[in-house]
Structure formats: C-alpha cells, structure tokens
N, C-alpha and C positions, 0 to 999 in steps of 0.2 A: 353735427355736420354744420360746416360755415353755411351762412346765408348770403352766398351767393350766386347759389345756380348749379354750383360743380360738381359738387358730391363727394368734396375732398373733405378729410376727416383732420383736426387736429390732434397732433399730441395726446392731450389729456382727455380729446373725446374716445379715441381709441383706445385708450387705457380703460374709462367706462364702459365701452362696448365689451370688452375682452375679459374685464378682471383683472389685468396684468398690470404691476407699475408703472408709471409714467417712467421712473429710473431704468427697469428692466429693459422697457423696450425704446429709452434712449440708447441704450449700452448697446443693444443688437444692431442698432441703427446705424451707430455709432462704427459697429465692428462690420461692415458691411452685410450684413447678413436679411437687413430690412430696411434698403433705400427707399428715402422719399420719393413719392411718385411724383411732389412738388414743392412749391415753398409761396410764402405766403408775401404779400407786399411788404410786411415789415421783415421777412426772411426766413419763420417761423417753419418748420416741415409739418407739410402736409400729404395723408396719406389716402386711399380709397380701395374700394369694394376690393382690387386686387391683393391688397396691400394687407386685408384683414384675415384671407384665406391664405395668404404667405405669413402669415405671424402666427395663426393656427397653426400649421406644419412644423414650423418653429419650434414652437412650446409643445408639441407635444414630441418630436426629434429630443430634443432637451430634457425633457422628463423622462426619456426609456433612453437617457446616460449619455447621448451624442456630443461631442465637442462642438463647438464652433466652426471650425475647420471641415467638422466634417457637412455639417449644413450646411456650408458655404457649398461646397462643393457640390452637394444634392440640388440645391436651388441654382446653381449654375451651370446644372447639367454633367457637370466631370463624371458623374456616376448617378446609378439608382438607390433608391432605398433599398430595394431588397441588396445590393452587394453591400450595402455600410452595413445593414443588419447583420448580416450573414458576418462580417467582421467583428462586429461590434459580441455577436454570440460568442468568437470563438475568445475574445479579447475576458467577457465575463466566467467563459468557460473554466479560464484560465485562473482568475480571480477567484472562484467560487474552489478549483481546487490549493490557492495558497489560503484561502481562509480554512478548510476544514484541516489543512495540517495544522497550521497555528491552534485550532482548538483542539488538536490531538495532542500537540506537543506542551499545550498549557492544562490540557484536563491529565496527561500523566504526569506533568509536574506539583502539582494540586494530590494527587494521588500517593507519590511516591513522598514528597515533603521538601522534592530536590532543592540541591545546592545551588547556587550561582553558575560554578562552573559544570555539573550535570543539565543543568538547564539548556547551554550552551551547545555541549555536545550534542544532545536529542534533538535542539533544533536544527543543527548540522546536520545531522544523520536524518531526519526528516526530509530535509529540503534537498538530497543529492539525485542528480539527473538520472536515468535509467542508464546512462552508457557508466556513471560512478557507481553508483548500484551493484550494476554488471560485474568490473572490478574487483568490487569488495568479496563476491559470490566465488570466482574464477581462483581469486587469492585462496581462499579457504577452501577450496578445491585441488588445487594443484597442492598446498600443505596435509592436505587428510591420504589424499591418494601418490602423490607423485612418486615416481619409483619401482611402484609397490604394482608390478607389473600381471602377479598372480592373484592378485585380488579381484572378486567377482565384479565382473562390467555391470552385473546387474545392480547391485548395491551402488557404485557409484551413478545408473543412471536413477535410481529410483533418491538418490539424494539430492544431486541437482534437479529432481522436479519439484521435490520438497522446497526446494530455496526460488521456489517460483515470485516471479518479480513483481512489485505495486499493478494494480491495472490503475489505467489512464485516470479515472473517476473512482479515487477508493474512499472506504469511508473512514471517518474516527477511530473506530476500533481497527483497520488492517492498518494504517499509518500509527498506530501506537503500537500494536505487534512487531510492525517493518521495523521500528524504532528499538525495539529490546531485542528482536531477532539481530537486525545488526551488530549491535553490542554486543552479544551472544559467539555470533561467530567470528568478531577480533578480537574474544577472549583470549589471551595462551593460553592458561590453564585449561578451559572447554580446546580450546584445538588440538593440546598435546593429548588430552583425554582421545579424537576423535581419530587422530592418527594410529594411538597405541590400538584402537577396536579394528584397523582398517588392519594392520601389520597383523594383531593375530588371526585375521579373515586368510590374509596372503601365506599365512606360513601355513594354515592347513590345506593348501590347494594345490593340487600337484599343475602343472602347467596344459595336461589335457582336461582337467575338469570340466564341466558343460557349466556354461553360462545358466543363475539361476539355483544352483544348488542350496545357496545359504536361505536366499527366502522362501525354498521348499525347506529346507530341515525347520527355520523359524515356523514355519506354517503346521507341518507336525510336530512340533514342542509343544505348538499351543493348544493344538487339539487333543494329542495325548495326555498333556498335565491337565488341562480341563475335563478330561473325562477322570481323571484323577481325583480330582477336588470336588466331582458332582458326587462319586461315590465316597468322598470322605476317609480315600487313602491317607493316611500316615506317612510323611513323606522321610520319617526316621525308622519307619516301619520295614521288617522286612517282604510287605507286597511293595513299595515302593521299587525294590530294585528289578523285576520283575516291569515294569514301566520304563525305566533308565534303559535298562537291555533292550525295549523293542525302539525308543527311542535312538538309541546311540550305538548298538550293535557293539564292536571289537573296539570302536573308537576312544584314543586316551581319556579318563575322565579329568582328571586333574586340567590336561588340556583346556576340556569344554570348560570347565567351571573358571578356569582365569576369561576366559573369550568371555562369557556368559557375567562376569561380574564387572571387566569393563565396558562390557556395553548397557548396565545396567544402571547407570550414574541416573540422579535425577534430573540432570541437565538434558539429557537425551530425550528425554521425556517432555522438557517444557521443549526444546526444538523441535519438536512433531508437532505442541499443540499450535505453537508463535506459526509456524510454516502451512499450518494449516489456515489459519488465523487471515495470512495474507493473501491465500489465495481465493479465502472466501466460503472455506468447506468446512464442515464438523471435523474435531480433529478424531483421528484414527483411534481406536481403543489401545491405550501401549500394552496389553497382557501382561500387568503387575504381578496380580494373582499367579498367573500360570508359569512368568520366570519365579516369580522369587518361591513358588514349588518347588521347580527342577533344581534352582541352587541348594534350597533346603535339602533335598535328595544329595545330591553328590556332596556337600560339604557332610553330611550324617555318614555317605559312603568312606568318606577318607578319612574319617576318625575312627573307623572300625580297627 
C-alpha cells in the first residue's frame, strides 16, 4: 500500500496481495475488465480494497473457462453469473460430447488398424447431426421395405426401433457402434440381403393377414426347437419331423427354409447387437442354436 493515507494499492503490490502477475492483471486492466480506481502522480495505476474483490471474481470467472467478454459483461452488469454459467454449461456440454466422439472414433481406429481414408469416413459418420442420422435410417427403410405392401407392419416397426438414434450424452462405446451400425446399413450388399428377407416376409402373407404373425411364428420356432435341443432331438432324426409338423403345419417347407436362411446371415446378427449397442441395452439373444436346428431339420427333410 502507498504511504500516503489512501489505501490505494500499486501494481506490483496487488500482484503480492493476490498471487497473480503483474503481466496478467496488466492485461485484464489493459482489456477493460479491471480499471484503475486511480493513477499515481507519475501516472502509475493504482488500485483499492474494491479493485481486489473485482480481480478475485476475475480469476476465478477465468479459471471455470469464462472469456473476457464475458466478464466484462458480468462486472458491468449486462448479465448475471448464473446466466454466463448456465451458458458457459451448455457451451462445455457441447465440448464434452465432440471430445468423447473423437475418442470413439480414435480408440476404433486404434482397434481396427484403419486406413487414412476409413479414418475419414467414421469420423464423418461420427460427427452427423440427428436430422443426417435421421436420413441415413429413413433411406434404409424405404430400400428394405418400400413396395412391399404385404409385408408385416410389425417387423418393420420393431426394425426402426432397432435403428434407435444416438442419445444427446452417449458414451464411447454407442458412438463407436453408431459408427459400424451406420456403415452397416449403407452397405449394398447388407441391404440387398435385407430386402430379399423382407420380399419373402411379403410373399408369404396374404393381404388379410393380422399384423404380428411373423414374430409370433419366430417366437414358436424358438420355443419348440429349444425344447428340441434340451431333449437332444436329432434334427436329421425322424422325431425331428414330428417338431416341423407342430411348428409349420401344411406350410411349404422349402419355402420356410429359403425365408429362414436369408434371414439368417451373420450380419443380421451383428445389426441386433450394433442397435442394441446404441440405444444402450443388452443385445437381444439372436436364437442361433434354435434356427440353425430348424434349418438343420428341413434341409435333412428335402434330401429325403
């Protein structure tokens, strides 16, 4: 403090008082953010008791990320702290989810061994907004189903829930799933696969059909071939066909077993667990065991 009488602090005492550099809190000074409360006969700025509790607010504004701009503004009133905060959270918010994709899209790059230009792509497909997202979903929707007017509404709703979108806050692992799921589904090959399972849904379904019918008969496949396999039927055996009969009744077999073997790709498979993946749920058991039973059965049937 000068000695004489005022209480006004220099420069470099306020720098001792605070801890902070003499350069720091020239620069804030400097940037309006910490005017002198006065100046000294040779010209020198001088500051006081207010001046020390406005340079606290400061520094610690500054340390929990604030611009300058925006302290300015809080020390001259334009706003409160709680609305810069409030800003400043959703500004980190934001921040906090382009960093966990970057370490989703650098730990699958790390993983896979990618290329330059795969690198590229995944941080593309990473980084697209929900309404491009959206797009990508709606494309591979209207190509699986379009047309295909007898095909069960149920399957196609229970698919798009499947292709459920990023949530706002996801983590590393559903940003690295969203990133192979997408890839996945602007496959051609996976999509000509997903059309041909949806075409032979639609050619077995006569136009009164009840909505639902395919993931009831899916649901008893799986229970009858699993009762199958617990008893250790022989699925080349003749009790095997005695199974096929309560499962499939008069229905063409040859039929079921083209249906039953395109929809049994392993891609279909990793797209239950990817979709699962992103919306955050254990993926669903695909019943390997219990199809690749009943193909074993009907393909033993039509070599007879």
């Amino acid at each position: 403090m000068i000695d004489d009488g005022t209480g006004f602090l220099t420069i470099g005492e306020l720098s001792r008082s605070t801890g902070l550099s003499v350069r720091t809190i020239r620069y804030w000074s400097d940037e309006g953010a910490l005017p002198p409360a006065g100046r000294s006969a040779g010209g020198y700025r001088l500051y006081d008791a207010a001046s020390v509790a406005r340079l606290e607010l400061i520094r610690t504004l500054r340390e929990l990320g604030l611009g300058l701009d925006d302290v300015r503004r809080v020390l001259g009133g334009e706003t409160t702290v709680a609305e810069v905060a409030a800003a400043h959270v959703a500004a980190l918010d934001a921040q906090i989810r382009s960093l966990k994709v970057t370490r989703a899209v650098l730990s699958t790059v790390a993983r896979r061994g990618s290329s330059a230009q795969e690198t590229t792509l995944m941080n593309k497909l990473a980084r697209l907004s929900a309404a491009e997202r959206g797009r990508i979903i709606d494309d591979f929707m209207e190509e699986t189903f379009g047309g295909l007017d007898t095909a069960d509404p149920d399957i196609r709703t229970r698919l798009r829930f499947d292709l459920g979108d990023l949530p706002d806050d996801p983590t590393p692992e559903q940003v690295d799933a969203w990133v192979e799921l997408a890839e996945l589904i602007q496959d051609r090959g996976f999509r000509a696969r997903m059309r041909e399972t949806i075409e032979f849904n639609a050619a077995g379904r006569g136009p009164d059909a009840a909505p639902g019918t395919s993931v009831w008969f899916m649901s008893r496949l799986v229970h009858l071939a699993g009762e199958a396999l617990e008893r250790g039927v022989d699925p080349e055996g003749p009790e095997a066909d005695a199974v096929l009969a309560e499962l499939l009744g008069d229905l063409d077999r040859a039929s079921v077993l083209a249906r039953m073997e395109s929809a049994a790709h392993a891609e279909m498979a990793r797209f239950r667990e990817l979709s699962a993946l992103v919306r955050g749920m254990d993926p669903l058991s695909a019943h390997r065991e219990e199809f690749a039973w009943v193909v074993a059965a009907l393909r033993a049937q039509a070599d007879r």
